[in-house]
C-alpha positions as CSV (number, residue, x, y, z in Angstrom):
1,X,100.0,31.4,74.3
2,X,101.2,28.9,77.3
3,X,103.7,26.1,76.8
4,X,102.8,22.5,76.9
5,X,101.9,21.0,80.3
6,X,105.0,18.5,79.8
7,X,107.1,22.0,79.2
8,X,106.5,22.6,83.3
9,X,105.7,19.8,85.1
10,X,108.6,17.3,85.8
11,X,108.2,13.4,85.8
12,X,107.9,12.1,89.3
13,X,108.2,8.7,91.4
14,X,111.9,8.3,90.8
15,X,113.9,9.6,94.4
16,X,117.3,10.6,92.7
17,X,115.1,13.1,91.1
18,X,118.1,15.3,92.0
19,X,120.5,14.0,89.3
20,X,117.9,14.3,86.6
21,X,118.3,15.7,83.0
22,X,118.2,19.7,82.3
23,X,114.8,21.3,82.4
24,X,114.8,22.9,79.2
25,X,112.2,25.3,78.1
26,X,110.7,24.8,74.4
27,X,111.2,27.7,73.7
28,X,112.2,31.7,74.3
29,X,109.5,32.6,77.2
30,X,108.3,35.9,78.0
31,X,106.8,36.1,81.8
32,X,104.7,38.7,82.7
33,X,106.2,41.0,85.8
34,X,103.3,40.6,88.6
35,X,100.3,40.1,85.9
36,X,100.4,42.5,83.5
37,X,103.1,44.7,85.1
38,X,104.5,46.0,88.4
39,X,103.1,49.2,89.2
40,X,105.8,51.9,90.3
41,X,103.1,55.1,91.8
42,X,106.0,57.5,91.4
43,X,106.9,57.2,88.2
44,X,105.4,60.0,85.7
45,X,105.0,56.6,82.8
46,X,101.2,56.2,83.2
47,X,102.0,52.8,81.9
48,X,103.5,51.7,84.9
49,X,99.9,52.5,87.0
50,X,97.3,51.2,84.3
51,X,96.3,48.2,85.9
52,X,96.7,46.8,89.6
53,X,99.9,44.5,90.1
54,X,99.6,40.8,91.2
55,X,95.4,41.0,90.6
56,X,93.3,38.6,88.7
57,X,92.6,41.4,86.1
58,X,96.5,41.9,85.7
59,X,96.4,38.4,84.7
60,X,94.2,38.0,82.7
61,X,94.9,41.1,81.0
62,X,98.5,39.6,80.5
63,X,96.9,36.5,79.6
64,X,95.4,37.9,76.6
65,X,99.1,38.9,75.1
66,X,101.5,36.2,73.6
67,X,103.6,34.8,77.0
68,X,103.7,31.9,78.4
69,X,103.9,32.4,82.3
70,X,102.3,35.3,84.8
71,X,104.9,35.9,88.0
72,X,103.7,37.0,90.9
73,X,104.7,36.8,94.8
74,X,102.9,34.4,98.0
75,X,102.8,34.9,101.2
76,X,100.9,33.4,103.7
77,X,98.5,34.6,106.6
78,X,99.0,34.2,110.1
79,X,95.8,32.1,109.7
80,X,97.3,29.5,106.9
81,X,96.1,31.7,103.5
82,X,98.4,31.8,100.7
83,X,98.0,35.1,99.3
84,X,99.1,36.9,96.7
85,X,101.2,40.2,97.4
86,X,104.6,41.8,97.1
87,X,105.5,44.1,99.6
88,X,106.3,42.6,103.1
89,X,104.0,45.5,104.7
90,X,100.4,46.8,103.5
91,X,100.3,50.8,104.7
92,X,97.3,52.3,105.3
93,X,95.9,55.4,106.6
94,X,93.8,55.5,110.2
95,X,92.6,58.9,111.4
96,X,95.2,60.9,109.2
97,X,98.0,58.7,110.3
98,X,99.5,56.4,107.7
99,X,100.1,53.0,109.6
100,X,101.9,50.1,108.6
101,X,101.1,46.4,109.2
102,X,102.6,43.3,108.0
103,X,101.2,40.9,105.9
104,X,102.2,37.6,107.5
105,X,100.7,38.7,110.9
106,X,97.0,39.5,109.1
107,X,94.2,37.0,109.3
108,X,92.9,36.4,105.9
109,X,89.8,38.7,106.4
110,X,91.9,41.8,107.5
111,X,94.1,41.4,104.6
112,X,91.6,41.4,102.0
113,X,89.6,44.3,103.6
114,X,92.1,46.6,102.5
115,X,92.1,48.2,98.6
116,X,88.9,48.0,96.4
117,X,86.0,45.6,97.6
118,X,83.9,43.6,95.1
119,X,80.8,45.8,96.3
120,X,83.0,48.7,95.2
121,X,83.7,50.1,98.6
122,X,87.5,51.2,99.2
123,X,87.4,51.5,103.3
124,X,90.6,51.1,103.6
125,X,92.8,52.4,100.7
126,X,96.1,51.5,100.5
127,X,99.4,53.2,100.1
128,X,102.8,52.1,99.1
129,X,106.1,53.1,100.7
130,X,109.1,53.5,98.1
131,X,113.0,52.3,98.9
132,X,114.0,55.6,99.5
133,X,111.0,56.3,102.1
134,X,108.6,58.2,99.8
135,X,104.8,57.2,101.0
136,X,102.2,57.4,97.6
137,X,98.6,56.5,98.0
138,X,98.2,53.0,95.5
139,X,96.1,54.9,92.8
140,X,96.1,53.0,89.4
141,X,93.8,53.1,86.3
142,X,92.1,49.8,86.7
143,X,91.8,49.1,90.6
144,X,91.5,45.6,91.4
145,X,90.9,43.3,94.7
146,X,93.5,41.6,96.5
147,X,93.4,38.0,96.0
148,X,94.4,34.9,97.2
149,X,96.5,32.0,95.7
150,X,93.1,29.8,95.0
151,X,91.6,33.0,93.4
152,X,94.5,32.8,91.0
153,X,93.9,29.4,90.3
154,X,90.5,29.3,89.8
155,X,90.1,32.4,87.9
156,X,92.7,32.6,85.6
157,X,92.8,31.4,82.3
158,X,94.1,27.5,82.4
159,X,96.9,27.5,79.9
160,X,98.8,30.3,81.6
161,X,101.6,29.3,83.4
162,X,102.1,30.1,86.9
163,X,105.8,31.7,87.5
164,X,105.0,31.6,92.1
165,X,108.0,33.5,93.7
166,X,108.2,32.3,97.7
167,X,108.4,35.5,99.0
168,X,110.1,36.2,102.7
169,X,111.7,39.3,104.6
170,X,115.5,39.3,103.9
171,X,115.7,41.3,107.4
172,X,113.7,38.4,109.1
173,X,115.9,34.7,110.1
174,X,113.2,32.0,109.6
175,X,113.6,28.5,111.6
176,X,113.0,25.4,109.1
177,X,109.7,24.1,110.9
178,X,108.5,27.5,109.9
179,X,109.7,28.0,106.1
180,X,108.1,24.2,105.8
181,X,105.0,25.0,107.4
182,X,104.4,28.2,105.3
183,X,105.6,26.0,102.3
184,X,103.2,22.9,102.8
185,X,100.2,25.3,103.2
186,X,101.0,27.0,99.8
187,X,101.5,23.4,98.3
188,X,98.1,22.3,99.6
189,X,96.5,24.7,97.1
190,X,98.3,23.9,94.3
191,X,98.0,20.3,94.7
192,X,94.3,20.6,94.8
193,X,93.9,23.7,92.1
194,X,96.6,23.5,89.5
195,X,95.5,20.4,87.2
196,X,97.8,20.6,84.3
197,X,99.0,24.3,84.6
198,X,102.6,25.0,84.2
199,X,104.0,25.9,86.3
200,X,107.2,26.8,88.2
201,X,108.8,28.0,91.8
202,X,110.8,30.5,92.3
203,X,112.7,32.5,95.2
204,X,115.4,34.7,96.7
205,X,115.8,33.1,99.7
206,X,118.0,29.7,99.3
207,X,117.3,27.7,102.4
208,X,113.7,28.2,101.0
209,X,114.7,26.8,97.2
210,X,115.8,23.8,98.9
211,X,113.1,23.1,101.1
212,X,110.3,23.3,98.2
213,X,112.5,20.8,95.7
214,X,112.6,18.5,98.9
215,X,108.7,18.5,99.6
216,X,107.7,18.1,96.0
217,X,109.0,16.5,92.8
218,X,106.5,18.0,90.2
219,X,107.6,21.4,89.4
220,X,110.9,22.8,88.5
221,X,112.4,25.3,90.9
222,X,114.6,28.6,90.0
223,X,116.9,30.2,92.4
224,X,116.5,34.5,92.5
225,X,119.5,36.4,92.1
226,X,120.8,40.1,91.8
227,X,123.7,38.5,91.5
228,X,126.0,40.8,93.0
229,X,124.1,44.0,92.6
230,X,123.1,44.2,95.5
231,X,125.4,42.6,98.6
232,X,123.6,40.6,101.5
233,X,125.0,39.3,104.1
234,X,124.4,35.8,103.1
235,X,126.7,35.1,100.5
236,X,125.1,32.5,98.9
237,X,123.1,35.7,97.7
238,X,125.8,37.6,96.4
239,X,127.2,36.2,92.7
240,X,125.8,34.2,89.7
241,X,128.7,31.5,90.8
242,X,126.7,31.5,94.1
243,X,123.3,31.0,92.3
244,X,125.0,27.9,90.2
245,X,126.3,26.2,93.4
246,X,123.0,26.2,95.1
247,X,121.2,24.9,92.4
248,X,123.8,21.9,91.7
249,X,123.9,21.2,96.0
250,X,120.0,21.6,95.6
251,X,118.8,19.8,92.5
252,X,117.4,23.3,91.3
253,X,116.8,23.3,87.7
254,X,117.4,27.2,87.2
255,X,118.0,30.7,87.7
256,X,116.7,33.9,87.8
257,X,118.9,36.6,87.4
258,X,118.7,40.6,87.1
259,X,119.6,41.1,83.8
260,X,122.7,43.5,84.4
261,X,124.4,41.0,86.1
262,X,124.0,38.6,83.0
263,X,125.1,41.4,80.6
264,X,128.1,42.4,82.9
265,X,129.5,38.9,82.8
266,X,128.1,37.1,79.5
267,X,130.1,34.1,79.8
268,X,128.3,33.7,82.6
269,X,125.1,31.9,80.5
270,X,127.8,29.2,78.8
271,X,128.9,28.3,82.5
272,X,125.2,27.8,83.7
273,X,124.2,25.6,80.3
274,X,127.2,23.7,81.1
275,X,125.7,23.2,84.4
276,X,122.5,21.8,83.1
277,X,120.3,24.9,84.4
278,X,118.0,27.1,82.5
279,X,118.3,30.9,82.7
280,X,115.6,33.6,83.0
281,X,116.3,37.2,84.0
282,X,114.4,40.2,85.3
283,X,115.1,43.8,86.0
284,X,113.9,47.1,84.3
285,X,116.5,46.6,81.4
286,X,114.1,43.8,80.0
287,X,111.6,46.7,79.0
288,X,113.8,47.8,76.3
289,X,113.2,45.5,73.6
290,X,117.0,45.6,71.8
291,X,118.2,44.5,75.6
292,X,115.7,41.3,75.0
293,X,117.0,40.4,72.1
294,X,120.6,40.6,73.1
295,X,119.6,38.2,75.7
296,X,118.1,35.6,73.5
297,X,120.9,36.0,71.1
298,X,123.0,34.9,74.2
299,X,121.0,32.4,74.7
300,X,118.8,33.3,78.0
301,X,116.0,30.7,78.0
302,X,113.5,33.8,78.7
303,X,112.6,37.2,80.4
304,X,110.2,38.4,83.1
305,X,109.0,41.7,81.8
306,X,106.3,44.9,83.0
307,X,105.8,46.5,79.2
308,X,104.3,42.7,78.7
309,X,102.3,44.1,75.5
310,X,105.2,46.2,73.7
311,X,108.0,43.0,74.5
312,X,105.8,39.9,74.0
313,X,104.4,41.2,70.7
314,X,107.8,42.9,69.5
315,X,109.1,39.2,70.4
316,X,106.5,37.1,68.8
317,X,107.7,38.7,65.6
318,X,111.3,39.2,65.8
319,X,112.6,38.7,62.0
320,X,116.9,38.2,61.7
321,X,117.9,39.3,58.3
322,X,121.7,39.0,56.4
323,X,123.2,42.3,55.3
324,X,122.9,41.2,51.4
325,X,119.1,40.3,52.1
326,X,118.5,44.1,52.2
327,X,118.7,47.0,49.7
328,X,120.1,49.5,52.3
329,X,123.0,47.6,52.7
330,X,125.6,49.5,54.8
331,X,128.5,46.9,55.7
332,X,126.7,46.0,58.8
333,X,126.4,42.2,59.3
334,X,122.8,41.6,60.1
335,X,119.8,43.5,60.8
336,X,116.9,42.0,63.6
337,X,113.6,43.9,62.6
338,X,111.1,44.1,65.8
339,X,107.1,44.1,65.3
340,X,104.9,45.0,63.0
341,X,106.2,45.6,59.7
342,X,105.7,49.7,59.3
343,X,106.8,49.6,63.0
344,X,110.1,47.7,62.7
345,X,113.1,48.3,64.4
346,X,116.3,48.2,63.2
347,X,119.2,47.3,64.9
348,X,122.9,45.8,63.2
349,X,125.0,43.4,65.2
350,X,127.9,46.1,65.9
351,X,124.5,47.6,68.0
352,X,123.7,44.8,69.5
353,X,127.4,44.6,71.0
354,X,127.6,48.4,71.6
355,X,124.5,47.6,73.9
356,X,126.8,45.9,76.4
357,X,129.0,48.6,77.2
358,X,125.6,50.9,78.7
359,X,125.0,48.5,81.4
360,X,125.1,49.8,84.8
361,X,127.6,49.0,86.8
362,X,127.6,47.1,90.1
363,X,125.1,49.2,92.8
364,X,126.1,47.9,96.4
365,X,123.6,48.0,99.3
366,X,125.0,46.2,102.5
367,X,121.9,44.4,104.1
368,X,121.8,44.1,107.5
């Protein structure tokens, strides 16, 4: 179920945009993770290969749940094409050898030849290098085509919201004639395909946040953050106060965090409300349900999520009941009861708070 048009789309015509009011979401949003879920090929969950990430079908199998927005990463071809992919590199395999070639230097026809065709063929099957170096041939349940930023548009459903990270190389420095060139050819296709979708920018890349709240006034825009989980050599990168001081210098009306950086430092969410900025996080933590619900209860405006079927329909029917509502009454101050009624799950407020002290701590990664 997709939030109002007036829910994602901002007023326009008025240049001081900049100082406007809060964006406020109406309510608690679930956002599905790539579609219908990131697909990591080395994990044994067959859940996490059932259906191809950032496809049309992974959309509109998402679509079909109860969340508001679909999230999924653009880049654009050395030809103009906004497409639709994550990693920075496609791998492949020529003559036994497993090659490596990077999106942004494909025309669109070479990057669309690669994966499942829509005759069927797979010429060129693709393969997926992991963090640590592992290579895995992309095998999923439901193989789909790679697809552009117009395929998205005109194929998926119409009320879903469109969550459309900006995705560049952290090891790459961009000049700003090329961030706004890549950004006004991905604008050009929204402008002529979104209608009244909702929809919202996103990115990790701050000089890139900027730039896309300067060349349109429509849609709100959410600074990405680990904040601090990992450690980049920008610093504007590097901390949730970071993240809050672009957004005020930038007129961004949000942030996306990873969620242990929220949990590690809850106070954090009171200092970005004071701020007037909405708060959404991401990260495997939001596919346990109980961590979900200890965000909302903070009062994050909304999660981005791979097990979209388990967390939007355990959400949909949360239920908060008082200790003397229930006949198993144990001292504890409340209960929240998740899904279906002979599949609820219990958990007391003392749980709730115990929940904070199993957050990782702080990973550090120095990026070059």
């Amino acid at each position: 179920m997709a939030l109002s048009v007036s829910s994602a789309k901002l007023s326009t015509g008025v240049e001081d945009d900049k100082k406007q009011k809060a964006f406020v979401f109406p309510k608690f949003v679930i956002m599905g993770h790539r579609g219908f879920g990131m697909n990591m090929l080395q994990s044994p969950d067959e859940k996490l290969k059932s259906i191809k990430e950032n496809s049309i079908l992974s959309f509109n199998v998402a679509a079909d749940f109860p969340i508001e927005f679909v999230e999924f990463d653009v880049q654009v071809t050395k030809d103009g094409c906004p497409v639709i992919f994550h990693d920075n590199f496609i791998f492949t395999q020529e003559q036994g050898v497993i090659i490596e070639k990077r999106v942004t230097e494909m025309a669109l026809h070479e990057f669309i030849s690669y994966g499942p065709q829509k005759d069927g063929a797979n010429v060129n099957p693709m393969f997926r290098k992991t963090k640590d170096g592992r290579i895995f041939q992309w095998k999923v349940a439901e193989d789909d085509p790679l697809c552009t930023l117009k395929d998205a548009f005109v194929k998926v459903k119409r009320s879903q919201g469109f969550n459309i990270e900006l995705k560049f190389d952290d090891n790459i420095m961009y000049g700003e004639e090329e961030l706004r060139q890549t950004l006004e050819n991905i604008l050009k296709v929204v402008d002529e395909h979104a209608e009244d979708r909702p929809i919202i920018f996103s990115s990790f890349h701050p000089d890139v946040a900027r730039l896309i709240r300067n060349l349109q006034l429509s849609y709100p825009v959410f600074f990405l953050t680990n904040g601090g989980c990992e450690i980049y050599a920008d610093v504007r990168r590097n901390s949730l106060d970071e993240a809050i001081k672009i957004c005020k210098e930038g007129g961004l009306h949000g942030i996306v965090s990873e969620a242990k950086a929220i949990l590690r430092t809850p106070n954090v969410v009171t200092q970005i409300k004071d701020s007037k900025l909405s708060l959404i996080s991401y990260g495997q933590l939001n596919n346990v349900v109980e961590v979900v619900y200890l965000q909302y209860m903070m009062g994050v405006d909304g999660v981005i999520v791979d097990m979209v079927m388990e967390i939007s329909e355990a959400i949909a029917s949360i239920e908060v009941r008082n200790d003397e509502d229930d006949e198993e009454d144990d001292g504890r101050k409340c209960l929240i009861l998740f899904g279906e009624e002979s599949k609820k799950v219990r958990i007391s407020s003392d749980a709730i708070a115990l929940l904070t002290k199993f957050v990782p701590k702080t990973t550090l990664f120095v990026q070059q």
